[in-house]
Structures are given as C-alpha cells and as structure tokens.
C-alpha positions as CSV (number, residue, x, y, z in Angstrom):
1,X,-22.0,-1.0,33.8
2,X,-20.1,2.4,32.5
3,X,-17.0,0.8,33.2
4,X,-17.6,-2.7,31.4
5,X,-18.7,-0.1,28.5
6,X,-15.5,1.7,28.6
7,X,-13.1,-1.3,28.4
8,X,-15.4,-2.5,25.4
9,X,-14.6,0.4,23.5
10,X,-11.1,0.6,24.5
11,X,-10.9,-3.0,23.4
12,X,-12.5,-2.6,20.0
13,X,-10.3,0.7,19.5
14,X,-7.4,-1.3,20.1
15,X,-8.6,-4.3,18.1
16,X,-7.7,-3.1,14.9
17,X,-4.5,-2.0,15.7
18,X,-3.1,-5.6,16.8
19,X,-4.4,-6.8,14.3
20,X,-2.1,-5.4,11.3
21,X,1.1,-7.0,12.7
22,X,1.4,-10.1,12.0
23,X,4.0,-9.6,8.7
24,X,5.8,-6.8,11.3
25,X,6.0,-9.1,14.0
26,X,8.0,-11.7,11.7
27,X,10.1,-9.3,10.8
28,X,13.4,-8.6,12.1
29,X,13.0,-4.5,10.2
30,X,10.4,-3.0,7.7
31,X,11.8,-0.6,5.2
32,X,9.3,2.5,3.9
33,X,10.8,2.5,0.1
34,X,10.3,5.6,-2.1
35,X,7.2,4.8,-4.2
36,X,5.5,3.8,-1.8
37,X,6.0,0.4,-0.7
38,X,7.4,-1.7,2.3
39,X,10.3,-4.1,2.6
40,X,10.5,-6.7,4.8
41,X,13.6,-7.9,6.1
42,X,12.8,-11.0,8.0
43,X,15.1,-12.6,10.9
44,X,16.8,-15.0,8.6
45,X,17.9,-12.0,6.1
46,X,15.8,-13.2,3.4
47,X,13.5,-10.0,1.9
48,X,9.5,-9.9,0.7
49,X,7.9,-6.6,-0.6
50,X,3.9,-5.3,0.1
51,X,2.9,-2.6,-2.8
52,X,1.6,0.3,-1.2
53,X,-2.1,-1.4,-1.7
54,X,-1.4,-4.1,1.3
55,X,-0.3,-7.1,-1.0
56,X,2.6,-9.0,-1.1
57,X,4.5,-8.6,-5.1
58,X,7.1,-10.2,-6.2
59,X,11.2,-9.0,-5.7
60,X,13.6,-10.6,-7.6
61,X,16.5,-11.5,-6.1
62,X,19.0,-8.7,-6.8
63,X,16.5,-6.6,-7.2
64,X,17.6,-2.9,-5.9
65,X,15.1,-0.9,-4.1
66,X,15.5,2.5,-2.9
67,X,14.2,3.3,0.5
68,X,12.2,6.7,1.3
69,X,15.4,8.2,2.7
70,X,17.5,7.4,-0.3
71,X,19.5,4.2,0.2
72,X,20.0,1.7,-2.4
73,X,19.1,-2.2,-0.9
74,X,20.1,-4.9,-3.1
75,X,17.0,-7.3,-2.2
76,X,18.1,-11.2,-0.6
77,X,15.6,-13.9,-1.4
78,X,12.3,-13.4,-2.8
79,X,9.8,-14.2,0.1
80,X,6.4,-13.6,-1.5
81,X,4.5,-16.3,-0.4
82,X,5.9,-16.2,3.2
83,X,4.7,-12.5,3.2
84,X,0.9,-13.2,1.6
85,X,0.4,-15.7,4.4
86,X,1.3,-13.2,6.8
87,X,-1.2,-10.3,5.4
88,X,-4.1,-12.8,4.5
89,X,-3.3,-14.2,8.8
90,X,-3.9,-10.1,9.5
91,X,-6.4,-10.0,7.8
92,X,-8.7,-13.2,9.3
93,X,-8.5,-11.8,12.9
C-alpha cells in the first residue's frame, strides 16, 4: 500500500511538470529575451512570442527582439495563434 502511495505522489509531482510543454515541444528553440519574455522559434523557422505572464502577443514580422544575453533577432512570421493554441492545450491537461 506504501508503495502505490509513493508512485501517486511521484506521479502528481511530476504531473505538472509535463504538462507545460506543449508550445516547447513544437518548438525547434525557445529564446529567454531581455524583458522578460520567450521566443519561439518553431521547426519551420517561423517565430511566436509569450509575454512573461504565459500568453501568446503579437510579433510583427521584422520585429527585432533582443535576447537575455544580448543578441539582436530580427523576428520571421508572426505565429500568435499557432502559439495560443499551444498554451491554452497546456493548460487543459
């Protein structure tokens, strides 16, 4: 009985975790940008960006971000509603 205990904890501790990754999964690289939000570079090189509250926002194309570390990305595509399908799929599991 301990043991089937154990793995239900382990299993809800881990639950959360899995959960959050749909939108990583999909993408090919994430990108931590200097005020705070995320870049998305999917597999097919087209971009989306999630503010630093969890939501996608819009990125026009041509759009320069800066990443945490400094570097300049001129954005490709705008991939906002790709992106808000992916968070609101996290967040129904």
């Amino acid at each position: 009985m301990k043991l089937k205990i154990a793995l239900f904890t382990m299993t809800l501790a881990a639950a959360p975790v899995f959960a959050m990754h749909a939108a990583r999964l999909e993408a090919s690289r994430t990108v931590p940008l200097a005020n705070g939000e995320t870049l998305y570079v999917f597999k097919d090189g087209l971009m989306a960006k999630e503010s630093r509250f969890g939501r996608a926002i819009y990125l026009r194309p041509g759009e320069v971000v800066v990443s945490a570390d400094g570097q300049q990305i001129t954005a490709v595509g705008n991939e906002v509603a790709r992106l808000a399908s992916l968070l609101r799929k996290d967040h129904k599991n």
